[in-house]
C-alpha positions as CSV (number, residue, x, y, z in Angstrom):
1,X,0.0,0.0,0.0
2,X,2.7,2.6,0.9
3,X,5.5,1.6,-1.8
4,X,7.9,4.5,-0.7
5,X,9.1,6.6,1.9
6,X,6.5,9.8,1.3
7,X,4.0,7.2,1.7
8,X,5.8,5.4,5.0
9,X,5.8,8.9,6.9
10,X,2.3,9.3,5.6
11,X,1.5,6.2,6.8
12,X,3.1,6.8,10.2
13,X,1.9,10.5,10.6
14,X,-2.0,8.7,10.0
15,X,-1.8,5.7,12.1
16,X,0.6,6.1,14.4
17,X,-0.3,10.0,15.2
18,X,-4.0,10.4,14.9
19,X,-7.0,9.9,17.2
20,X,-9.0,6.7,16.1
21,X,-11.7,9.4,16.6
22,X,-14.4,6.6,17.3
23,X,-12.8,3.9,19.1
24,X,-12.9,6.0,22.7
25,X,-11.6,4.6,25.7
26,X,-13.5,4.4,29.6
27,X,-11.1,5.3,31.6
28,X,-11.5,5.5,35.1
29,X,-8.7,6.7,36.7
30,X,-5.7,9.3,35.4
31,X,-2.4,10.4,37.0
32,X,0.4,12.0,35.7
33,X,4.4,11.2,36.2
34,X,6.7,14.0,34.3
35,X,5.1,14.4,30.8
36,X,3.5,10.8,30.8
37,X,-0.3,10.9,31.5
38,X,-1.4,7.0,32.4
39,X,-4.6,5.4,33.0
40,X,-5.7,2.8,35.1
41,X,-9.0,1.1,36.3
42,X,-10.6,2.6,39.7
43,X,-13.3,2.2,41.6
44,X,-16.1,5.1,41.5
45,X,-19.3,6.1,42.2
46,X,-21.6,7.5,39.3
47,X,-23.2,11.0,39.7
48,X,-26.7,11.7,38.4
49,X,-29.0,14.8,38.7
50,X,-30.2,13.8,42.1
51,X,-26.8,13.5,43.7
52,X,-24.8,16.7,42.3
53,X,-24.6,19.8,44.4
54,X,-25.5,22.6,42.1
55,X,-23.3,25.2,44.5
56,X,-20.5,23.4,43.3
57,X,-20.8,24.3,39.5
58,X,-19.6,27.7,38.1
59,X,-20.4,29.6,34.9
60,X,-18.7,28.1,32.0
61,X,-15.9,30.3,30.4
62,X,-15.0,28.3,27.7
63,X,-15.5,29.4,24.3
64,X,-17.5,27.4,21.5
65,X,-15.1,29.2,19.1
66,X,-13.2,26.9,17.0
67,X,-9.9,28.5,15.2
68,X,-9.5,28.5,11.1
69,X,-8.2,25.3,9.6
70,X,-5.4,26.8,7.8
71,X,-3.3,23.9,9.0
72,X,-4.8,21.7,6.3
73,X,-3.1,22.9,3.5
74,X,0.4,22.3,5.3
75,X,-1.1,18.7,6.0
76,X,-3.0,18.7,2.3
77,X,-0.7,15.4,1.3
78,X,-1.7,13.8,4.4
79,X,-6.1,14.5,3.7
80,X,-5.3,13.1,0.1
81,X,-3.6,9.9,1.2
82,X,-6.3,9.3,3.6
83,X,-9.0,9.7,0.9
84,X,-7.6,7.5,-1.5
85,X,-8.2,4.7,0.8
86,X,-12.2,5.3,1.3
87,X,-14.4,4.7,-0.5
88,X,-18.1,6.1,-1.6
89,X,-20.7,5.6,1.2
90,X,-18.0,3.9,3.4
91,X,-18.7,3.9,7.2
92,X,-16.7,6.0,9.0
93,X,-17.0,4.4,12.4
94,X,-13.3,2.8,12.4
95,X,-11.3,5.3,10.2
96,X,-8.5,7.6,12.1
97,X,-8.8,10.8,11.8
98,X,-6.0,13.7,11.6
99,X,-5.8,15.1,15.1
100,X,-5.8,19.0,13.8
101,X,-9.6,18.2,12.5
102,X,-10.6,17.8,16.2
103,X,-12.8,20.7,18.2
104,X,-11.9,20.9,22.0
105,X,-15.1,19.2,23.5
106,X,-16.8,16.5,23.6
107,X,-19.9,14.9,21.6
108,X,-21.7,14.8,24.8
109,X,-21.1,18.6,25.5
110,X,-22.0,19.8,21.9
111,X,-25.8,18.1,22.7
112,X,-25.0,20.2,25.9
113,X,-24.8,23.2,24.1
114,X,-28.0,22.8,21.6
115,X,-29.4,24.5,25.1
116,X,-27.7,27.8,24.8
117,X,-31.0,29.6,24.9
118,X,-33.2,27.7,27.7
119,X,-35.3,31.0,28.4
120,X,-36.9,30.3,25.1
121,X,-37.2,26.0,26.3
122,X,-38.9,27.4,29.1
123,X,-41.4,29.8,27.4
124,X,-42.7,26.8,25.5
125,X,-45.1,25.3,28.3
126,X,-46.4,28.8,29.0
127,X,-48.2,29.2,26.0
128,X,-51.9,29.7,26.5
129,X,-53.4,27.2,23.3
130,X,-51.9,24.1,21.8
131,X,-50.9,25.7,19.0
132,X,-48.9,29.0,20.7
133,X,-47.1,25.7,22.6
134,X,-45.9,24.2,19.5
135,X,-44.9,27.5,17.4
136,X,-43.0,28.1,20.8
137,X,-41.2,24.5,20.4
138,X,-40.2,25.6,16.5
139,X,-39.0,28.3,17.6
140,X,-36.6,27.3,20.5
141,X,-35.9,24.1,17.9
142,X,-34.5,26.7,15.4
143,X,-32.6,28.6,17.2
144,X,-30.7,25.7,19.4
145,X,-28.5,24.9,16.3
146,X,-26.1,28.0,15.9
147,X,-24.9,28.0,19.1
148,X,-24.6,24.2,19.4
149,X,-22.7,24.1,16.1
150,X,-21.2,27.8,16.4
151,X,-19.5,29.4,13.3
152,X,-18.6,27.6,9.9
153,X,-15.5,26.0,10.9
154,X,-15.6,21.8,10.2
155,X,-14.4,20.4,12.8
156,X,-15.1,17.0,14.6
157,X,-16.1,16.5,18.5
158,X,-14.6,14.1,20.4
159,X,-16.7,11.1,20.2
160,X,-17.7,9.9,23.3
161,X,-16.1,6.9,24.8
162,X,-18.1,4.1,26.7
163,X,-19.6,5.5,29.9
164,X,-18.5,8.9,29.3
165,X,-21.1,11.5,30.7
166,X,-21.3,15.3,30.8
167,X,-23.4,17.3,33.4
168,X,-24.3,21.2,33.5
169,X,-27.3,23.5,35.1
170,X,-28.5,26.4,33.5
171,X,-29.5,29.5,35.7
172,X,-32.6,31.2,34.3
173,X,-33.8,34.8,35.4
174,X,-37.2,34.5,36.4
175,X,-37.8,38.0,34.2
176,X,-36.2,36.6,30.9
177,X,-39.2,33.8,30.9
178,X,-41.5,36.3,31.8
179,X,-40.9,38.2,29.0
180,X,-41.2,35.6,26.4
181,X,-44.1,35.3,28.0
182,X,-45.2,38.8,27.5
183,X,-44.2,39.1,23.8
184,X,-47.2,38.3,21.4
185,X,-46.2,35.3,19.8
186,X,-47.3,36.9,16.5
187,X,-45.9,40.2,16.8
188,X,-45.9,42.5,13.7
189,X,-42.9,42.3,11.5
190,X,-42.5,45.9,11.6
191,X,-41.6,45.4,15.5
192,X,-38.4,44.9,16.3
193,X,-36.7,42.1,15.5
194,X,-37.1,39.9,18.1
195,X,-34.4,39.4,21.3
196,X,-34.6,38.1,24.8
197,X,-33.1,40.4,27.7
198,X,-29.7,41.4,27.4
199,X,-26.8,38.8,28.4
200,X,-26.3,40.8,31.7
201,X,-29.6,39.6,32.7
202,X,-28.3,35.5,32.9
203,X,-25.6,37.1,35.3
204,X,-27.8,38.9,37.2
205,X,-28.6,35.7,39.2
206,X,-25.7,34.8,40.6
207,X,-25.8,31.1,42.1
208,X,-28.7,29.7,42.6
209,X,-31.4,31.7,44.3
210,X,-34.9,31.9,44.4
211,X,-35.1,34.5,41.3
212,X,-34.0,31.7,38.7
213,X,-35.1,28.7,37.5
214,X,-33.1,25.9,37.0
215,X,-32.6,23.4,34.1
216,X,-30.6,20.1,34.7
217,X,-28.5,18.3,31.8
218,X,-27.0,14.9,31.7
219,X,-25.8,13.1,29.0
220,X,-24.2,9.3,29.0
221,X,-22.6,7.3,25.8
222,X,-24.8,4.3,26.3
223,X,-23.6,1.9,23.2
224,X,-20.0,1.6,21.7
225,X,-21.5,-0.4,19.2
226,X,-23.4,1.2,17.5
227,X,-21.9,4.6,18.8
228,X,-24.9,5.6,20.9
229,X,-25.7,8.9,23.4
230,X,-28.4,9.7,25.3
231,X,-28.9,13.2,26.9
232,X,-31.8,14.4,29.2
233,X,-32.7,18.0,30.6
234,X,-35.4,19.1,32.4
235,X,-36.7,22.0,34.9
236,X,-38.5,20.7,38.0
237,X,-40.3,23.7,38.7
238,X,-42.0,24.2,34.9
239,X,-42.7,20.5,35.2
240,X,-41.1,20.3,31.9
241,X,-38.0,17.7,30.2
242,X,-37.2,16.2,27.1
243,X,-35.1,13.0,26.9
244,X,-33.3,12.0,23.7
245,X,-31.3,9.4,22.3
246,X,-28.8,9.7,18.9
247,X,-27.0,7.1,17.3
248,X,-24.6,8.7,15.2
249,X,-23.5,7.3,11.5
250,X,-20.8,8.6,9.0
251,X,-20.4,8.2,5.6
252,X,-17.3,9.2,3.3
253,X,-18.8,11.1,0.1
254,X,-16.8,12.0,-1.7
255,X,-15.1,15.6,-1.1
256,X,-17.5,15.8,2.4
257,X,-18.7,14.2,4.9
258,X,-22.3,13.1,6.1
259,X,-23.3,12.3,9.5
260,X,-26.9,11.3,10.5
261,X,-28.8,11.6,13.6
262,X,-30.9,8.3,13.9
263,X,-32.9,8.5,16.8
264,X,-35.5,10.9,18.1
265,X,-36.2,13.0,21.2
266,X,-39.7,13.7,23.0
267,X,-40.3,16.9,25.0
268,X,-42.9,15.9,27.8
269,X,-44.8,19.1,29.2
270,X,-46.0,17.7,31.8
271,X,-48.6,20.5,33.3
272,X,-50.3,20.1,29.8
273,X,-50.2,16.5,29.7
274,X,-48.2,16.7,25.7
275,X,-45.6,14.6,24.4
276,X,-43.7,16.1,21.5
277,X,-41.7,13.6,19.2
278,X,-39.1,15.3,17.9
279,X,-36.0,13.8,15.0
280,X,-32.9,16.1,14.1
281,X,-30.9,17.0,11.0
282,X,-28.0,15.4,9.1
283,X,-24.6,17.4,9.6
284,X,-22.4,17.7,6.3
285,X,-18.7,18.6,6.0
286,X,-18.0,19.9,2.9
287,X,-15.1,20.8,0.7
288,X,-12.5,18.7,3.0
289,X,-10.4,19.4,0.7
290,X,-10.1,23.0,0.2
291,X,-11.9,25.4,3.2
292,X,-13.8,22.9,5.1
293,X,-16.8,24.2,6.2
294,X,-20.4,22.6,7.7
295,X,-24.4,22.4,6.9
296,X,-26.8,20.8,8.1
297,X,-29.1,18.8,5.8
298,X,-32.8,17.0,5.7
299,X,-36.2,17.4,6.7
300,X,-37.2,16.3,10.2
301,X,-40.6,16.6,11.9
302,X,-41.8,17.5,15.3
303,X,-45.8,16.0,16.7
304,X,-48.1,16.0,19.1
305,X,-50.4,13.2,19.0
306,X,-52.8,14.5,21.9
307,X,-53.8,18.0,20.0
308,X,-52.3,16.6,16.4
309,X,-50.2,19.4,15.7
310,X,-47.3,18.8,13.8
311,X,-44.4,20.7,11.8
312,X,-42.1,19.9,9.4
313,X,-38.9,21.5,9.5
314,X,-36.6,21.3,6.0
315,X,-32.5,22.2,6.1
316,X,-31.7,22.6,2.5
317,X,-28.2,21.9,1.4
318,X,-26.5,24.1,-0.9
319,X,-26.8,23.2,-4.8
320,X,-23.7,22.5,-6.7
321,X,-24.1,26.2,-8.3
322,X,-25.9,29.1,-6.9
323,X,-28.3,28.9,-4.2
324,X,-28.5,30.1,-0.1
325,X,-26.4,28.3,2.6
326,X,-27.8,26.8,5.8
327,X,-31.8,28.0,4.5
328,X,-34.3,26.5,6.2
329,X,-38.1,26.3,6.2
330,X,-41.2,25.2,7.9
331,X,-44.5,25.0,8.1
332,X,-46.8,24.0,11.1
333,X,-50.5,22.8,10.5
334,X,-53.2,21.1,12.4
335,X,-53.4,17.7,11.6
336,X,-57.0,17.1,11.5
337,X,-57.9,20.2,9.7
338,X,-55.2,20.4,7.3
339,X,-54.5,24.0,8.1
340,X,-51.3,25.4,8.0
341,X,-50.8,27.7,11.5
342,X,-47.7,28.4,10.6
343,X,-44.7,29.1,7.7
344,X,-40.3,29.7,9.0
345,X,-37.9,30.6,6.3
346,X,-34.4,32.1,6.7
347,X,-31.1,30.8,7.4
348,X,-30.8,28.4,11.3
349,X,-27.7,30.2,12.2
350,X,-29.0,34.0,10.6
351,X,-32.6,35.4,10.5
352,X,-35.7,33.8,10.9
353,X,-39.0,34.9,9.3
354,X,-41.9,33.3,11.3
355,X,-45.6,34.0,8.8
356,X,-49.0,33.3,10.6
357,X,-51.6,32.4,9.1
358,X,-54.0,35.5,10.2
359,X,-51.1,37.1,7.7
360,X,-49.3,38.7,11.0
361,X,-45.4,38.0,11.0
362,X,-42.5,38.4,13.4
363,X,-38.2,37.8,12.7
364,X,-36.1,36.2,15.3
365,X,-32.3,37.0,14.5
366,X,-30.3,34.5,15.8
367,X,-27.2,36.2,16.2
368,X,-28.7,39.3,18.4
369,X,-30.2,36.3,20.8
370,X,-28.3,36.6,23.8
371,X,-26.9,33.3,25.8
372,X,-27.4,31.7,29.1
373,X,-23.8,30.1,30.2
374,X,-24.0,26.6,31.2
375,X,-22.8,26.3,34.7
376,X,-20.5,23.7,35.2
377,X,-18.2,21.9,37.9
378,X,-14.6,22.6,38.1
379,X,-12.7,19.4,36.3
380,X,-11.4,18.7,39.9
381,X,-14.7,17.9,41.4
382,X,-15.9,16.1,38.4
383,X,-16.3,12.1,38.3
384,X,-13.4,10.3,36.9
385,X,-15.4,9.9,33.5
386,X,-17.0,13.2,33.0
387,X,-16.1,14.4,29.3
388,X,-14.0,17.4,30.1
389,X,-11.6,15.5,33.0
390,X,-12.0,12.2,30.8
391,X,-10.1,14.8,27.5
392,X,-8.7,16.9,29.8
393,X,-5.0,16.3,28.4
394,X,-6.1,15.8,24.7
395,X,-7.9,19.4,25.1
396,X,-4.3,21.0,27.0
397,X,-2.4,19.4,24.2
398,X,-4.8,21.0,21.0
399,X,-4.9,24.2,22.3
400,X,-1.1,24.0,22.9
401,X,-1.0,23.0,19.0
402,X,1.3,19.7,20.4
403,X,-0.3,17.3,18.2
404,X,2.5,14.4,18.9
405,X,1.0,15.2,22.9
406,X,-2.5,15.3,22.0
407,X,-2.1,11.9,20.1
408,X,-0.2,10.0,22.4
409,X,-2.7,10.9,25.3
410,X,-5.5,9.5,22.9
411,X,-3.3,6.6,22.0
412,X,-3.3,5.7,25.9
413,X,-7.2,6.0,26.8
414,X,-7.4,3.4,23.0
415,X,-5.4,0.9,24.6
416,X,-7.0,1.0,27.5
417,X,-10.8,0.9,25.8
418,X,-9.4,-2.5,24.0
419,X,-8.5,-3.7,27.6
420,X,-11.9,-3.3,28.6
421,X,-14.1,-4.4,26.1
422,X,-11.7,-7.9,25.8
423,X,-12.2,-8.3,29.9
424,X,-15.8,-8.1,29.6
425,X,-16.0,-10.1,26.5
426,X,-13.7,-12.9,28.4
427,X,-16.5,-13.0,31.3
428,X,-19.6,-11.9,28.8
429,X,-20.5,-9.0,30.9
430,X,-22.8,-6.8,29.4
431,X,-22.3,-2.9,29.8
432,X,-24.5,-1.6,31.9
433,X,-25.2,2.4,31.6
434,X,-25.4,4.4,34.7
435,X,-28.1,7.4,34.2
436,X,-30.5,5.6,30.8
437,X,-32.0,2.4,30.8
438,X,-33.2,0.3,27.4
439,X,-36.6,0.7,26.7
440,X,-38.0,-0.9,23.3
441,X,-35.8,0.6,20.5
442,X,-34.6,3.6,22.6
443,X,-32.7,4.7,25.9
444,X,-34.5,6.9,28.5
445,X,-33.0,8.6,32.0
446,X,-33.5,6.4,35.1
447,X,-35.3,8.8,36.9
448,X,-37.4,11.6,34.3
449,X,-39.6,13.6,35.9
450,X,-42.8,12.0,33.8
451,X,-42.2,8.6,35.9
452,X,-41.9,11.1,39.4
453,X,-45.1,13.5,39.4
């Protein structure tokens, strides 16, 4: 395959230098001796929403920002080689991956981060009718994607290993719900466009008093094979959660490449008694070549089946020539009728035109939409396989641009995945998840509030 030395230090840089981006390890326990980070099995006690002290978690100062990717055209040579060994509509699942391609954060967190705006989650049970709830939901859905997959920049998360997990909180200002509240869901488009409080007002609630509301996140990697995450949020006090479960799949394409989400989430409002099934988009990198940059892709739908409302949300891909990137559109009807309630068009990580059907419109810019910070626990009070302790030296060593480091740390928590999965194949112990359990085709939290009230 590599017939001469160009192709030897290809093959060396590739195999013997790169994450095997979705072969992650469980590790349990990490130490460090000089500039040797080793792992090691330990015993440990899993977290859950129940058990974590929200006074222990601060407000996240790390940046979603990812830098350019001018390092590929010094590494051009290396891309190409890689290529020619895939092939059209290949699975990804087992191919390595240059390290520089990598973001800073987990899979686990980017779900995490889908929740930028939970003033706007929270808004959605306190719409008066059926349908003001489920214009509410498109709306929150629409807007989750910029900051979860912030700025145009391809990169790839970490994919999570085995029993990985992430936790956060978000503190919500009472007044910033409120507000949504107050704002006629079908406000004139000659109003101004339309924005939540300013960012000072998440800070205004410092903590966790009486003044905010609070939204839990947790998020496990239930399923090495297939590559399977569960996540789960809710707020206790607007008797409201949605629990979700994604089995991600990649394919080569060509010059890109396409991820899909298989699996669906449901948003339970409880004090209404509605279930909202939910799917998400395909993600695309595109031009891997050249500038790589990302769109999302596909039509997925969101229903009710208790007041059979419905929407169907469409992320068009950019044509070959011409054409928008990252339009969307939408349109929200009543089942039973037929009527359409409700039309979106614009771009998910731009402006958004909302059109009801009593011809009244309003335009949500997503870019003037100011964000709550996650709150999160400092990496030495986090469990031993929490996503940010668990990369904590692959993260050091990326934004330190040591690659050799970042690898060799990676290399480390691989051999000790292979470890584990040949122990409990020896004994033919199943893996058991910690915070979701198996139910039917899907995985759902242990505990949801739906199963408590």
């Amino acid at each position: 395959m590599f017939a001469n030395s160009t192709s030897e230090k290809v093959r060396k840089f590739v195999f013997g230098r790169l994450f095997l981006c979705w072969k992650m390890l469980f590790s349990k326990k990490s130490y460090t001796s000089g500039k040797s980070v080793y792992y090691s099995f330990g015993k440990w006690q899993p977290s859950s929403l129940e058990s974590l002290d929200p006074s222990d978690e601060t407000t996240d100062t790390e940046d979603n920002d990812e830098e350019d990717l001018g390092v590929i055209d010094e590494q051009r040579s290396i891309i190409r080689h890689l290529l020619s060994q895939l092939k059209l509509g290949m699975d990804l699942t087992k191919v390595a991956l240059p390290t520089f391609i990598l973001e800073k954060r987990s899979l686990l967190e980017m779900y995490a981060n889908f929740m930028a705006h939970p003033d706007m989650f929270l808004s959605i049970t306190t719409g008066t009718t059926s349908e003001e709830r489920i214009i509410r939901f498109v709306e929150y859905y629409l807007t989750a994607f910029h900051e979860g997959r912030k700025g145009a920049v391809a990169k790839k998360p970490y994919n999570p290993i085995l029993g990985e997990t992430f936790h956060c909180t978000w503190c919500v200002p009472r007044e910033c719900v409120r507000s949504l509240r107050a704002t006629n869901s079908m406000a004139p488009k000659s109003a101004a466009a339309f924005t939540s409080p300013t960012s000072n007002s998440s800070e205004s609630c410092s903590g966790f008093k009486s003044d905010c509301y609070q939204v839990r996140f947790v998020a496990e990697q239930v399923s090495h094979h297939p590559p399977v995450s569960g996540f789960y949020y809710e707020c206790k006090e607007k008797r409201m959660c949605v629990n979700t479960h994604v089995w991600t799949k990649s394919k080569f394409l060509g010059m890109s490449v396409g991820v899909s989400m298989v699996g669906e989430g449901v948003l339970h409002l409880l004090e209404h008694n509605e279930d909202y099934v939910f799917t998400l988009p395909c993600a695309y990198a595109r031009s891997i070549l050249a500038v790589p940059w990302v769109e999302l892709g596909g039509k997925v739908t969101i229903s009710c089946a208790k007041t059979g409302y419905s929407a169907t949300v469409t992320f068009h891909t950019k044509p070959f020539y011409g054409g928008k990137v990252h339009r969307v559109t939408a349109e929200v009807k009543h089942n039973q009728t037929g009527n359409i309630v409700c039309k979106v068009q614009g771009e998910w990580n731009g402006v958004l035109e909302f059109t009801y059907s009593n011809g009244e419109s309003k335009v949500i810019d997503t870019s003037k939409l100011p964000v709550i910070k996650k709150k999160i626990r400092p990496i030495e009070k986090q469990e031993q396989n929490e996503s940010r302790r668990l990369w904590q030296h692959v993260t050091a060593s990326l934004r330190a641009g040591r690659m050799d480091d970042a690898a060799e740390h990676k290399h480390r928590l691989e051999d000790r995945q292979r470890i584990e999965s040949k122990q409990r194949s020896a004994t033919k112990t199943p893996w058991k998840p910690k915070h979701f359990i198996k139910e039917g085709d899907g995985w759902v939290y242990h505990n949801p509030l739906w199963k408590v009230h």
